[in-house]
C-alpha positions in Angstrom: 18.4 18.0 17.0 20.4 14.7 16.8 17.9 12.0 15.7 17.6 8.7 18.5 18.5 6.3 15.4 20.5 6.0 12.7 19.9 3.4 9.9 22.7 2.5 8.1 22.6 0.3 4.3 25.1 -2.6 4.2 24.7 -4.6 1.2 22.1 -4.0 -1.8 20.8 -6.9 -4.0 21.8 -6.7 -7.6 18.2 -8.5 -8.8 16.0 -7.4 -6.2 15.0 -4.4 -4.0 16.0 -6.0 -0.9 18.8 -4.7 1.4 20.8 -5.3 4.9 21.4 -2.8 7.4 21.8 -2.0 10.8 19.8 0.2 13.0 21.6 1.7 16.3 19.1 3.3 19.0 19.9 3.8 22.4 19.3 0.5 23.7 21.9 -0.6 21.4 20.5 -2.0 17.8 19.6 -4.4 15.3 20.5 -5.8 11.9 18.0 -5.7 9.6 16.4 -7.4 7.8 14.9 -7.9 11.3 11.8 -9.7 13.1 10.5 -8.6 16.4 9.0 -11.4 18.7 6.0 -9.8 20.1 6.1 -9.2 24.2 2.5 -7.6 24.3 2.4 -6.6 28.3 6.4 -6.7 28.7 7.0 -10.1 28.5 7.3 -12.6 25.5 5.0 -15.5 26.8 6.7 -18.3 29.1 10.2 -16.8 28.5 12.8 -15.1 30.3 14.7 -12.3 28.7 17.7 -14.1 28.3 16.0 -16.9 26.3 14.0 -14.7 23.9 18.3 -13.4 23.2 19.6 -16.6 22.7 17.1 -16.9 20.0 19.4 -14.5 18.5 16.5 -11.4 18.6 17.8 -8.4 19.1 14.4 -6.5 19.6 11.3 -6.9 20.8 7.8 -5.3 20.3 5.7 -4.1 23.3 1.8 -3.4 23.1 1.1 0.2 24.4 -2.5 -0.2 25.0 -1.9 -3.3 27.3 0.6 -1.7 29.0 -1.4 1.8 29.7 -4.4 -0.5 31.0 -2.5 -2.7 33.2 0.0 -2.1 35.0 -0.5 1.7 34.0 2.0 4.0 31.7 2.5 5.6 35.0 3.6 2.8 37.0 6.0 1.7 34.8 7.6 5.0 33.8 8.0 5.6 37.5 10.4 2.2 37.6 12.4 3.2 34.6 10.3 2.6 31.8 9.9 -0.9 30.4 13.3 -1.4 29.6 14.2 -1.7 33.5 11.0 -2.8 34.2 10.8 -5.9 32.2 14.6 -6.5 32.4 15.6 -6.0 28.6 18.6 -4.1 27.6 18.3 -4.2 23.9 16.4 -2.0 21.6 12.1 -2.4 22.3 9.5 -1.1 19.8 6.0 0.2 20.9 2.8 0.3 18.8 0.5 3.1 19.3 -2.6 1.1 21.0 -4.7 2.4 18.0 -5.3 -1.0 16.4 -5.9 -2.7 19.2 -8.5 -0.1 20.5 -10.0 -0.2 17.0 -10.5 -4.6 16.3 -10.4 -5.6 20.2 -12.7 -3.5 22.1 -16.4 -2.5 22.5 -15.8 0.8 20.1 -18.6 3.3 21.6 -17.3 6.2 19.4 -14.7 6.7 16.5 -13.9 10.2 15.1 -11.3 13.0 14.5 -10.2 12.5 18.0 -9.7 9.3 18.5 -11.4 6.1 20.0 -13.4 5.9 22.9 -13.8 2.0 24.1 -14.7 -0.1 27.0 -11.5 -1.2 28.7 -10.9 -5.0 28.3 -9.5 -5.2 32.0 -12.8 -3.6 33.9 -15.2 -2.0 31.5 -14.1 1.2 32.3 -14.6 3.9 29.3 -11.2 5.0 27.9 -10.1 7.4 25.2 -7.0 6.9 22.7 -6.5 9.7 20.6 -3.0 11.2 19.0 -1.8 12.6 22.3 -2.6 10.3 25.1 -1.1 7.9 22.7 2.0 9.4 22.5 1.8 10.3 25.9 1.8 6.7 27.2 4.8 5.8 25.0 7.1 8.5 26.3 6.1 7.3 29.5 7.0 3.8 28.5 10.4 4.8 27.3 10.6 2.6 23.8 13.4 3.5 21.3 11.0 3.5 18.6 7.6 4.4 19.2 4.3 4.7 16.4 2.0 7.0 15.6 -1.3 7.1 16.1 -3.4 6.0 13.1 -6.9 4.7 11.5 -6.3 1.1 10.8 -9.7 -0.2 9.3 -10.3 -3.7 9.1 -10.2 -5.6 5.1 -13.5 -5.3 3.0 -16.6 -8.3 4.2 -18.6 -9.4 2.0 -19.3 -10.4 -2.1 -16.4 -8.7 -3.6 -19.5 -8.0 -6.3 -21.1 -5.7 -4.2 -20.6 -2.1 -5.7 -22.3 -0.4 -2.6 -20.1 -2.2 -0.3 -16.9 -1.9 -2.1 -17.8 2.1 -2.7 -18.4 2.0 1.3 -15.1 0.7 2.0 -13.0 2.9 -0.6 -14.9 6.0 1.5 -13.7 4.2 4.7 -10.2 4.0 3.4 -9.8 7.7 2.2 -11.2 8.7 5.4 -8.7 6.6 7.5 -5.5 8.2 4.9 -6.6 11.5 6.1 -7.2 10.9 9.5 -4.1 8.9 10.3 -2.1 11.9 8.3 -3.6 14.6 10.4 -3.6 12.3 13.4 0.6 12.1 12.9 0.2 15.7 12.8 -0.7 15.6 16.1 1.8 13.4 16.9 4.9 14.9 16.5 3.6 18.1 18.1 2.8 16.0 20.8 6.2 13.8 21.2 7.8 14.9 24.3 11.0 12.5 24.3 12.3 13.2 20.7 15.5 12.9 21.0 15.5 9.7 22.6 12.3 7.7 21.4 12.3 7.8 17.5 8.6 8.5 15.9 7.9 6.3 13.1 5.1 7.2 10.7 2.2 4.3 9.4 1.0 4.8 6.0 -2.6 3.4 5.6 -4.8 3.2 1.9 -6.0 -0.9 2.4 -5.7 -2.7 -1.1 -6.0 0.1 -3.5 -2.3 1.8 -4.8 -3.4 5.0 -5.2 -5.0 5.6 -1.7 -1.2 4.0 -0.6 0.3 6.0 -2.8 -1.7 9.2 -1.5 -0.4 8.3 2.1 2.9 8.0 1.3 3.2 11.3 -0.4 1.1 12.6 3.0 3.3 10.9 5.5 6.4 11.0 3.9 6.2 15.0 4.0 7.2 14.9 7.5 10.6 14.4 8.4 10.4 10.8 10.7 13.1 8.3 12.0 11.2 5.9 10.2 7.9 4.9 8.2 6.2 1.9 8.6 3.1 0.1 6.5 0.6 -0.8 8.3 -3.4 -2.0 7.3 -2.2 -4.8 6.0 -2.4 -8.7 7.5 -6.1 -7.7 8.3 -7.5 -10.5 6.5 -6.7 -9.6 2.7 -5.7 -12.5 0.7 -2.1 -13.4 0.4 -2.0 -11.9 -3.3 -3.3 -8.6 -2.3 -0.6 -8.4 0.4 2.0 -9.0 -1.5 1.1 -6.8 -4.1 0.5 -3.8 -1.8 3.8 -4.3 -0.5 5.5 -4.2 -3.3 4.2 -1.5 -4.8 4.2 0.6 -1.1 7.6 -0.7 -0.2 10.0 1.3 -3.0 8.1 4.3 -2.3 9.3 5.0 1.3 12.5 7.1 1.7 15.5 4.7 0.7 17.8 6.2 3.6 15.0 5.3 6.2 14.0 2.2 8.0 10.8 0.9 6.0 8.5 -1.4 8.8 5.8 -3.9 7.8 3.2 -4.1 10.8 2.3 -7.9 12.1 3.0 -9.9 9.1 4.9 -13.2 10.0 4.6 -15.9 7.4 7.9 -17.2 6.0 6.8 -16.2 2.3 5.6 -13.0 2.8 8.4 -12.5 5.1 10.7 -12.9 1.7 8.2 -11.3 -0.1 8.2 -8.3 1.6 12.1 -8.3 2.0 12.6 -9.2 -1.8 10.5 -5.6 -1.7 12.6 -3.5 0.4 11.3 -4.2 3.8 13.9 -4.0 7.1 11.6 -4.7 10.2 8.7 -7.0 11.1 6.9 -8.4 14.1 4.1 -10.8 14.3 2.9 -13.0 17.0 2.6 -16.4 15.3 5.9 -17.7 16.7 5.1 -17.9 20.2 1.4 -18.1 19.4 1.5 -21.1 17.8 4.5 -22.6 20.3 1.8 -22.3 23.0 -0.4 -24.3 21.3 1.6 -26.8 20.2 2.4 -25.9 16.5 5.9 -26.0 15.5 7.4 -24.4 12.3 9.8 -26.0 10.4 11.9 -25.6 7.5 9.6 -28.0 5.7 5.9 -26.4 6.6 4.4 -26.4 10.1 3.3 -29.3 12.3 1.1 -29.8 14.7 2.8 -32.0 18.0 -1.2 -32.9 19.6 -1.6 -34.8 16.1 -1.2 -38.8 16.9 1.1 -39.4 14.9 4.1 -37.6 16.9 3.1 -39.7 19.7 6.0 -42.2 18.8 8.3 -40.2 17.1 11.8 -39.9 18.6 12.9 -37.0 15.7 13.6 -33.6 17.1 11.3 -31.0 15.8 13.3 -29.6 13.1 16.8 -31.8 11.7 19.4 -29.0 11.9 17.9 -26.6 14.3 20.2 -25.3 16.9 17.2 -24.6 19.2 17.4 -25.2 22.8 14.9 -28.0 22.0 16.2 -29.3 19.1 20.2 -29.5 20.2 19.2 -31.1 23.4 17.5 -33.8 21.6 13.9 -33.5 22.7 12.0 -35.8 20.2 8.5 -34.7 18.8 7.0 -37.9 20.8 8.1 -36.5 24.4 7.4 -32.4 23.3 3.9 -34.6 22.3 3.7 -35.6 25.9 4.0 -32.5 27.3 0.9 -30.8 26.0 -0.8 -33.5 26.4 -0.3 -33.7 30.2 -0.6 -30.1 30.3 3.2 -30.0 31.0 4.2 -25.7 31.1 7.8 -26.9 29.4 6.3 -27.9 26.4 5.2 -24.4 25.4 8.4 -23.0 26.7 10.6 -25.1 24.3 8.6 -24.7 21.2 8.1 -21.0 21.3 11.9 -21.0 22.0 11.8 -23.1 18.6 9.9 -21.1 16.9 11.4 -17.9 17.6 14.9 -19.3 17.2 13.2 -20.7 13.4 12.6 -17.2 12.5 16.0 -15.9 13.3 17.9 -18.6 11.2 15.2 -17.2 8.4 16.2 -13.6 8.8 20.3 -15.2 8.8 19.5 -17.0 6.1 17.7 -14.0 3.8 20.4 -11.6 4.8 22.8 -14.0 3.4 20.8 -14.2 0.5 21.0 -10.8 -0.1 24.9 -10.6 0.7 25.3 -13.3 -1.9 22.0 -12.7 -4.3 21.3 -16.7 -3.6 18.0 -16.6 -3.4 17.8 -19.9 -5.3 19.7 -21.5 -2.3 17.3 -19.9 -0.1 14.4 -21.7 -1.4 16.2 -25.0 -2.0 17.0 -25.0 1.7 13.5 -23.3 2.9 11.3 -25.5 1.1 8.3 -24.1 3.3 8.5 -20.4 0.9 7.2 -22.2 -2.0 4.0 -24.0 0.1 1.3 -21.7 -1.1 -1.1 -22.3 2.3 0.0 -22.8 5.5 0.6 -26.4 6.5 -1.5 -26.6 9.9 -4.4 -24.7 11.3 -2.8 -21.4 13.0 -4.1 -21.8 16.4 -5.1 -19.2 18.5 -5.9 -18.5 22.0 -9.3 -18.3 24.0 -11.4 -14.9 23.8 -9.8 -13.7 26.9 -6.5 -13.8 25.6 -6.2 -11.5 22.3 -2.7 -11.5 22.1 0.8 -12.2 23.0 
């Protein structure tokens, strides 16, 4: 059967493991290295399709368990799927609901079949498991879809603590077996194969040979694509980084490798410098609606006082809708402080369109192996912490 994507290598760096491509689905497709802006219940935040484009994305991420609670899988299949219904026409990527289900809900039960939890819209009990999973993203209609998997949360507590560590390792090599014969499941399960391309999630937290256990596990069926995911779970910066690397190389080389919700310039680089081709996080519009602007320089925060007077544009340079019409910092200030809805609108549009000059940029680096240039003109990849408190949103709103 004639796969629903094709991945094609461009350009290989001579010093480093990262590469361009392209991948074509049939929504159209990408280049790659690529970042997703996250549009958790079919719709990126505050923006209209055409916007989230002329940031220059070419796909977006949609959140499957959102979607199946409200509207319903069903509703929206019967309009189309959520290309039509959300007015997209390029490529969209779901996410199997499992992680969600696992780190946002009242968990009453978690075992071989799944996760039963209290639905965040009503209380109602719902089960996710490997087939209702994949059953909601047929119904959805993605080009790429994920499998279901065990996505533990990183290890609490004294690092000292033997017991606790030993805990957690058992956790782990339950969650690579689980989420290997959970993709089992899966793929016998996947209704729409020839049109909705099945990636795979390899799981093993920070310890390389539990990674390397589920890449040999996962890898051994034939997938579209493979994706690693328990990572950006609250693991320090090193551990991610190294995890990557050493997970990254070992995927399939003519596949699409993913890396699940990890959005910070540097280990955006990092992970490409590894071999990485897709990303998505939500920090872009996440931190646009809360008035927290990225810039090439380190992130600021417009609320401070001391944008109140500033008539700069929020990054020198930017070709952002906010940035080429000459909005200063001092009136996108104003805005959230009045409570004004265009000044989340324009710095989300900012931030998304800041990540896709990023993603240009690396390409280019790879094209031209300048990563030296790179960094002289991102001088936010060498900041080793963030340069603002990431903000996030109230309890009742989890995601984007």
């Amino acid at each position: 059967m004639t796969s629903p994507l094709s991945f094609s290598v461009d350009t290989r760096c001579t010093s480093t493991a990262a590469r361009t491509g392209r991948v074509e689905t049939p929504h159209g497709g990408f280049d790659t290295p690529a970042f997703m802006p996250v549009g958790t219940r079919a719709s990126v935040k505050g923006l209209l399709p055409q916007q989230v484009a002329d940031t220059g994305s070419q796909i977006l991420l949609n959140n499957a368990y959102h979607l199946m609670l409200r509207p319903g899988d069903d509703m929206i299949a019967a309009r189309g799927g959520v290309h039509a219904f959300m007015r997209w026409n390029g490529p969209i990527l779901t996410d199997s609901g499992g992680y969600q289900a696992f780190s946002m809900s009242d968990i009453n039960a978690i075992d071989d079949e799944g996760v039963t939890f209290k639905s965040i819209i009503d209380g109602a009990r719902v089960h996710l498991g490997p087939e209702r999973a994949m059953e909601v993203q047929n119904n959805l209609g993605a080009d790429i879809i994920m499998a279901f998997d065990d996505c533990p949360p990183a290890a609490e507590g004294d690092p000292g603590d033997h017991k606790a560590a030993e805990a957690f390792r058992r956790r782990l090599e339950t969650a690579v077996d689980r989420t290997t014969r959970w993709l089992e499941r899966c793929v016998a399960a996947h209704r729409r194969s020839s049109d909705q391309a099945l990636f795979g999630i390899v799981q093993g937290g920070p310890h390389e040979d539990l990674r390397e256990a589920s890449v040999k596990a996962i890898t051994s069926i034939d997938l579209p694509g493979y994706a690693i995911g328990g990572v950006a779970t609250g693991e320090p910066t090193d551990v991610l980084h190294r995890i990557v690397a050493h997970t990254a190389p070992l995927l399939p080389q003519d596949k699409p490798r993913y890396l699940m919700g990890v959005g910070y310039e540097r280990d955006l680089v990092a992970a490409v410098r590894a071999g990485v081709d897709m990303f998505d996080c939500v920090l872009p519009t996440r931190n646009g609606r809360n008035a927290g602007a990225f810039t090439r320089t380190g992130r600021i925060q417009l609320r401070n006082a001391c944008f109140r007077e500033d008539d700069g544009v929020i990054d020198p340079g930017c070709d952002c809708t906010a940035c080429s019409g000459g909005f200063s910092r001092a009136y996108l200030r104003h805005l959230f402080v009045s409570g004004e809805m265009l000044g989340p609108i324009l710095l989300s549009q900012h931030n998304l369109r800041h990540f896709q000059r990023l993603m240009l940029d690396i390409r280019g680096a790879i094209r031209e192996d300048a990563w030296s240039s790179l960094y002289r003109a991102w001088p936010v990849l060498d900041q080793d912490q963030p340069a603002a408190p990431t903000p996030v949103d109230p309890p009742s709103k989890p995601s984007d």
